[in-house]
N, C-alpha and C positions, 0 to 999 in steps of 0.2 A: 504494500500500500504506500503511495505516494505521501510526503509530509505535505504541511501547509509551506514549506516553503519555496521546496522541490514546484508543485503545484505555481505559486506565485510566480515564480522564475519561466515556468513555461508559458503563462498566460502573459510575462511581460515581454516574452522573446517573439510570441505569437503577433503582437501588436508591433513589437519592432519590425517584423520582418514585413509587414505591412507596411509600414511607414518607409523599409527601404525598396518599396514596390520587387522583393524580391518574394514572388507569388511559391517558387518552386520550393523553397527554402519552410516558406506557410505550411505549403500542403505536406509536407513530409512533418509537420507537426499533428497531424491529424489521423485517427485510426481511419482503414479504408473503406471502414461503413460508417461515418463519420454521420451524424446527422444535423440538419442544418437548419431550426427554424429561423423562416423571412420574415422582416418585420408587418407583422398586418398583411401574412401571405403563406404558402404552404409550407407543408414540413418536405426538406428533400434528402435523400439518405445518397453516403458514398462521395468519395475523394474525389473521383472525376467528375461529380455533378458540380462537387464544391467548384474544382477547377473551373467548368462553364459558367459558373453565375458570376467565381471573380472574372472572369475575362468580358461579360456583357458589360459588369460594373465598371472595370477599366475606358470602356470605350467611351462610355456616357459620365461620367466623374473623376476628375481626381479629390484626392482625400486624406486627410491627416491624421491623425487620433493623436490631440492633445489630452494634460490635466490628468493622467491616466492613474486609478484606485484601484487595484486589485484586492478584493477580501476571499481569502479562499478560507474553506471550512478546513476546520482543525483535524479532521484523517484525510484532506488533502483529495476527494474523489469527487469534488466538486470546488467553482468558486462564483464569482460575480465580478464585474468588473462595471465604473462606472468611469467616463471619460467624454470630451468633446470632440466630435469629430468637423474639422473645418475642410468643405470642397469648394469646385468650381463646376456647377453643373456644362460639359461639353459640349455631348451630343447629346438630341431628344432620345430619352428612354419610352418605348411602349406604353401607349398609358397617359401620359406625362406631359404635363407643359413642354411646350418648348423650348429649347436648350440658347440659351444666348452667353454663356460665358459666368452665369451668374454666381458668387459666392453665398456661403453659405456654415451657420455654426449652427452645431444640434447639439445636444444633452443626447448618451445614447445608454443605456444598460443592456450590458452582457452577460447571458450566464453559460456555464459551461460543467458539463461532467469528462471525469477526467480518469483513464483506464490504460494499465499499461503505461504509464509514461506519459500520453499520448490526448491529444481531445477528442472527445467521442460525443459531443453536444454541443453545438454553437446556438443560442438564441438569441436576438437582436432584436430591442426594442429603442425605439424613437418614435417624436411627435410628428407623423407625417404632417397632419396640419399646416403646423408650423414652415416643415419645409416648404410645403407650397405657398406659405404666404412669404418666407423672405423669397423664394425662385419669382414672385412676383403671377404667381396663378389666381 
């Protein structure tokens, strides 16, 4: 069983490796039935999915995760993470307003179970609202 610290260290590596848009380095963090819930959107199982959705994400946002809080639970098989993430909305996403360049900072919470080493839970919540009122929707 992983500690809480072990745990935190992987949830802050997870985030770093995001921030250095190094995606391949991400996904070898993640068990390969990894599961993924989307914010106010499905649950998707498996490392290659994860792969598609960061690659749709990439094309329509870039994105940063500041302010970053990790609290992992103390036998370390789960944690939460609370931070801000600041983008630039690209390309129109599906769905979605149209994409003009626009910036943007959200309040996001993560939580994550954590198995083998590895993350085996990503769920992402944020105030869609919100987003579409700074993208100007």
């Amino acid at each position: 069983m992983p500690s809480a610290a072990d745990t935190a260290r992987l949830i802050e590596t997870y985030y770093a490796t995001f921030n250095a848009g190094n995606r391949e380095a991400m996904l070898a963090l993640l068990t390969e039935d990894v599961v993924h819930d989307i914010n106010q959107g499905a649950s998707e199982a498996g490392r290659e999915t994860f792969r598609a959705f960061l690659n749709r994400m990439d094309r329509s946002y870039r994105e940063e995760v500041t302010e970053l809080a990790v609290m992992p639970h103390a036998d370390g098989t789960r944690a939460a993470a609370e931070f801000y993430i600041l983008g630039t909305y690209l390309q129109t996403d599906d769905g979605l307003p149209p994409a003009t360049g626009q910036t943007y900072r959200l309040r996001v919470g993560a939580f994550f179970d954590i198995r083998d080493g590895k993350i085996a839970r990503v769920t992402n919540y944020y105030n869609l609202e919100e987003w579409l009122r700074q993208v100007g929707a």
